[in-house]
C-alpha positions as CSV (number, residue, x, y, z in Angstrom):
1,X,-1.1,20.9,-21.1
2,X,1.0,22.6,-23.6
3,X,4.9,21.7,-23.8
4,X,5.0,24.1,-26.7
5,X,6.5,27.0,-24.9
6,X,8.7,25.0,-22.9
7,X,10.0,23.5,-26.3
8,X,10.5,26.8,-27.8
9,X,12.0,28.8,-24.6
10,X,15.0,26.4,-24.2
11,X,15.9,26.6,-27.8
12,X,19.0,28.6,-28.5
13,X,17.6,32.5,-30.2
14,X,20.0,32.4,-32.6
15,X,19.1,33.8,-36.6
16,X,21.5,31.4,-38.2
17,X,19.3,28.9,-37.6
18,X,17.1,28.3,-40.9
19,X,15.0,25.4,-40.1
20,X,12.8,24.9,-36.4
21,X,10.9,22.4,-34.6
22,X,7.9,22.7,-32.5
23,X,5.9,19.9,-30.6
24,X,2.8,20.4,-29.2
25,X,1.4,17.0,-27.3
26,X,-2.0,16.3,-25.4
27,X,-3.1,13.0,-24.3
28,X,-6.9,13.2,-22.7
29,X,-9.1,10.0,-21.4
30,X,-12.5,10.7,-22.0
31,X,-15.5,8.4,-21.0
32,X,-17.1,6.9,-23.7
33,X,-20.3,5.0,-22.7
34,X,-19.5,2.4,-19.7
35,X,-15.4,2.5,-21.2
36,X,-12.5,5.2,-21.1
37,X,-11.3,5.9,-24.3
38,X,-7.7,7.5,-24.3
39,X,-7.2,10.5,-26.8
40,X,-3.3,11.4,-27.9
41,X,-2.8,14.1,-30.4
42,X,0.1,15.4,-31.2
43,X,1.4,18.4,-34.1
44,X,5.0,19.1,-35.5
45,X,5.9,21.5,-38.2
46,X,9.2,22.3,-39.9
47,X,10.2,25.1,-41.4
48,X,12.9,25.8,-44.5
49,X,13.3,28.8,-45.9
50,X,9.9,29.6,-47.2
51,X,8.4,26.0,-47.1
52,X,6.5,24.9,-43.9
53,X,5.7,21.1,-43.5
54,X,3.4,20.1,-41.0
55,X,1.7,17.0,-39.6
56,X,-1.1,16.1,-36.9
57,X,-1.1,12.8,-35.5
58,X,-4.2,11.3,-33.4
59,X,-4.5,7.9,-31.4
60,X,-7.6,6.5,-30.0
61,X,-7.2,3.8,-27.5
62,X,-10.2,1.6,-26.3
63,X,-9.9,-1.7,-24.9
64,X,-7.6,-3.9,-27.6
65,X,-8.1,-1.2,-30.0
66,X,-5.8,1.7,-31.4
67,X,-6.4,3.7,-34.2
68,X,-3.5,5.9,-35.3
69,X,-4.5,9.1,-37.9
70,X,-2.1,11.4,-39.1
71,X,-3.1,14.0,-41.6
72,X,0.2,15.6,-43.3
73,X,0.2,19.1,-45.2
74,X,-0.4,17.4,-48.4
75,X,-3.8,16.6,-47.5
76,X,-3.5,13.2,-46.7
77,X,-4.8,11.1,-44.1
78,X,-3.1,8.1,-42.8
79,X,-5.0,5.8,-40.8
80,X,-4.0,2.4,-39.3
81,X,-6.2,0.7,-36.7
82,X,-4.9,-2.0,-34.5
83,X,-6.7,-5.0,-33.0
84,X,-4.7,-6.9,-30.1
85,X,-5.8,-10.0,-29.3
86,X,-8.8,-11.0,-31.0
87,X,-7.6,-14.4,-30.7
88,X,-5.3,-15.4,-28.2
89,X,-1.5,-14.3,-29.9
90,X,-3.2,-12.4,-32.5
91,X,-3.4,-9.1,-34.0
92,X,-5.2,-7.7,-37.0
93,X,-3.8,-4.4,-38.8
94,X,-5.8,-2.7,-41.2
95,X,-4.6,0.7,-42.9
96,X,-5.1,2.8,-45.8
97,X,-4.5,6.3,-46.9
98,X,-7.3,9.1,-48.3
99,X,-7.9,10.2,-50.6
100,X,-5.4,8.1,-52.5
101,X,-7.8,4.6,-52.8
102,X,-6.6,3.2,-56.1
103,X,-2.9,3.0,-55.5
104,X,-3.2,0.2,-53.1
105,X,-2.4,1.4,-50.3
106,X,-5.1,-0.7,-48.4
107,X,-3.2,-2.9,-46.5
108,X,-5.1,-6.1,-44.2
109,X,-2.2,-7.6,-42.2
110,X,-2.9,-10.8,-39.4
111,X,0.0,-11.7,-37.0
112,X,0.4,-14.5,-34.8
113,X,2.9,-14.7,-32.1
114,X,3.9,-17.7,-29.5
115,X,6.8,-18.1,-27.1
116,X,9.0,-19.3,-29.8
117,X,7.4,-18.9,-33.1
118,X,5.1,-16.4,-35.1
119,X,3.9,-15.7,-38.8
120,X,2.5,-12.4,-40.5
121,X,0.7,-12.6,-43.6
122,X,-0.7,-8.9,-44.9
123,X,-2.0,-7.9,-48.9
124,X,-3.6,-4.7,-50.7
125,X,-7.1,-4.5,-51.1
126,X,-6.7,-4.0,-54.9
127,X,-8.3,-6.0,-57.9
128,X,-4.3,-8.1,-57.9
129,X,-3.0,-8.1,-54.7
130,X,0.7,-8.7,-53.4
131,X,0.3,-11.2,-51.0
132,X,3.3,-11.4,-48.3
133,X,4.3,-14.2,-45.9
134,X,6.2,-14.2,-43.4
135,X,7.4,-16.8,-40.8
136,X,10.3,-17.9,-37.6
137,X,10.8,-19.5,-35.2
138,X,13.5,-20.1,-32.6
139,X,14.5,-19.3,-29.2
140,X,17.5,-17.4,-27.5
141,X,20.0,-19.5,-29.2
142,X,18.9,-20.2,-32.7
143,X,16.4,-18.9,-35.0
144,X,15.5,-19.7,-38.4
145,X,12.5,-17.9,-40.9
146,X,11.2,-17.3,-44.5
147,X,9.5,-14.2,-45.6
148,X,7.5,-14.9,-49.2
149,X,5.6,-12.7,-51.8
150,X,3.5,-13.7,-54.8
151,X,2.1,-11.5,-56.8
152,X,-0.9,-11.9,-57.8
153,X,-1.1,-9.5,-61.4
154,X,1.9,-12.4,-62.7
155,X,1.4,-15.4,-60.9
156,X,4.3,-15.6,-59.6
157,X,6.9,-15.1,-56.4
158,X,8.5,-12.2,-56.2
159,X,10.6,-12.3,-52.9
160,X,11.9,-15.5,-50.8
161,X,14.1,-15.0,-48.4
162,X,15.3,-17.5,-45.2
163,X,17.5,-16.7,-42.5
């Protein structure tokens, strides 16, 4: 299915215009073994004058798992992968970007969520990580939380917050 052409037919033909958007978006479920795996990809490009940016974005859903992709015209692939539940109330994110390993941009992050509290903690997978912690809790009437990082490289905090 193609929405392409129905994107482009009810934009307005007019050369003033010096930047357009098209959309082109698929999702597919494909069996994959004994389990359906759901396939989304979707493209976008913008033009300006003479530049043309453009960006193709995949997701792969199976069971608890998601992994995003999107590769941009810079060469660059952006990938994220998603794990919900492992544990009961948790979820494990781990991303990175190719081919730009060194800049720290590997990024582990756990989150816990219950009824009326949760914490995140996440770092870079480099040789002195940032490491980030956050937590709240509260309910419909009053909340409270801290978000902390300490850098590793110093030794010391370099954000604490509460609300």
């Amino acid at each position: 299915m193609i929405k392409g052409q129905a994107l482009r037919g009810s934009q307005p033909q007019r050369e003033e215009f010096d930047s357009w958007m098209e959309q082109l978006s698929d999702v597919y479920s494909i069996m994959g073994g004994a389990a359906w795996v759901q396939l989304a990809i979707t493209s976008s490009g913008t033009k300006k004058g003479e530049l043309f940016l453009a960006d193709v974005n995949t997701q792969l859903k199976n069971k608890n798992i998601t992994t995003d992709i999107k590769a941009d015209t810079n060469s660059n692939v952006y990938t994220t992968i998603t794990v919900d539940e492992p544990a009961p109330g948790v979820k494990a994110i781990f991303s990175f970007v190719v081919p730009d390993q060194k800049s720290g941009k590997i990024f582990v992050e756990l989150q816990y969520f219950h009824e009326y509290a949760g914490i995140t903690t996440g770092l870079g997978l480099t040789a002195s990580p940032i490491v980030n912690f956050a937590g709240f809790a509260g309910n419909n009437k009053a909340a409270f939380g801290k978000d902390i990082s300490f850098d590793t490289a110093i030794g010391n905090f370099t954000k604490c917050n509460a609300t």
